[in-house]
Every structure is written in structure tokens, then in C-alpha cells.
Residue, then its C-alpha position, 0 to 999 in steps of 0.5 A: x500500500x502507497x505512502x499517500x494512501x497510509x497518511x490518508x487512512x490515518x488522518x481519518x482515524x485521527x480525526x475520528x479519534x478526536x471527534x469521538x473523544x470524551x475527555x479533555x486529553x487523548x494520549x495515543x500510540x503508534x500501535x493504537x492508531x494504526x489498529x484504529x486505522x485498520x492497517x493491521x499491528x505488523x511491524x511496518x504498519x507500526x512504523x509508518x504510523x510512528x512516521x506518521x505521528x513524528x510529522x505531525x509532531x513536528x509541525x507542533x499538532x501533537x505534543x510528544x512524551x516517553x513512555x518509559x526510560x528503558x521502552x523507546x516507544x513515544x505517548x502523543x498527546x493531544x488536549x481540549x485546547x490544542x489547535x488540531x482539536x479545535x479544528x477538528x471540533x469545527x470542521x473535520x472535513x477541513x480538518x482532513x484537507x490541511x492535515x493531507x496537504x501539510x503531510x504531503x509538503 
């Protein structure tokens, strides 16, 4: 499966995530999101989602933490007043269209 198509499944499974949150925060992991997407909890699945999340992470939509010293996996963390989740909130269609074209930059 392309790159483009991956970005694209994950986006909606984020956005989904998001619209169906009932907390203030949501905390997610590559493996989560990749199951969430559909895209099956094999190895590679897991690092592109984790590639994936590493953009977002970088244009600043996502906040990053470790889960532990010793484990190398990464928490990312979204909460209620974050730019994304607004967005979401708003208009998850627009959502959908800044988050693919800021991917594909």
C-alpha cells in the first residue's frame, strides 16, 4: 500500500479519534492508531504510523512524551485546547484537507 494512501487512512482515524473523544486529553500510540486505522499491528504498519505521528509532531499538532526510560516507544498527546482539536471540533472535513496537504509538503 502507497505512502499517500497510509497518511490518508490515518488522518481519518485521527480525526475520528478526536471527534469521538470524551475527555479533555487523548494520549495515543503508534500501535493504537494504526489498529484504529485498520492497517493491521505488523511491524511496518507500526512504523509508518510512528512516521506518521513524528510529522505531525513536528509541525507542533501533537505534543510528544516517553513512555518509559528503558521502552523507546513515544505517548502523543493531544488536549481540549490544542489547535488540531479545535479544528477538528469545527470542521473535520477541513480538518482532513490541511492535515493531507501539510503531510504531503
Amino acid at each position: 500500500m502507497r505512502f499517500e494512501i497510509l497518511e490518508k487512512r490515518l488522518v481519518e482515524a485521527l480525526i475520528l479519534l478526536l471527534i469521538n473523544a470524551r475527555g479533555k486529553v487523548v494520549s495515543i500510540k503508534a500501535t493504537s492508531l494504526a489498529k484504529l486505522a485498520g492497517l493491521g499491528s505488523d511491524h511496518s504498519a507500526i512504523l509508518k504510523t510512528a512516521r506518521f505521528l513524528q510529522k505531525l509532531s513536528r509541525y507542533k499538532f501533537l505534543s510528544t512524551e516517553h513512555q518509559s526510560k528503558r521502552n523507546k516507544t513515544y505517548r502523543y498527546i493531544l488536549k481540549a485546547d490544542d489547535e488540531l482539536w479545535q479544528l477538528v471540533r469545527r470542521d473535520p472535513e477541513r480538518a482532513k484537507e490541511i492535515l493531507i496537504k501539510i503531510l504531503h509538503e
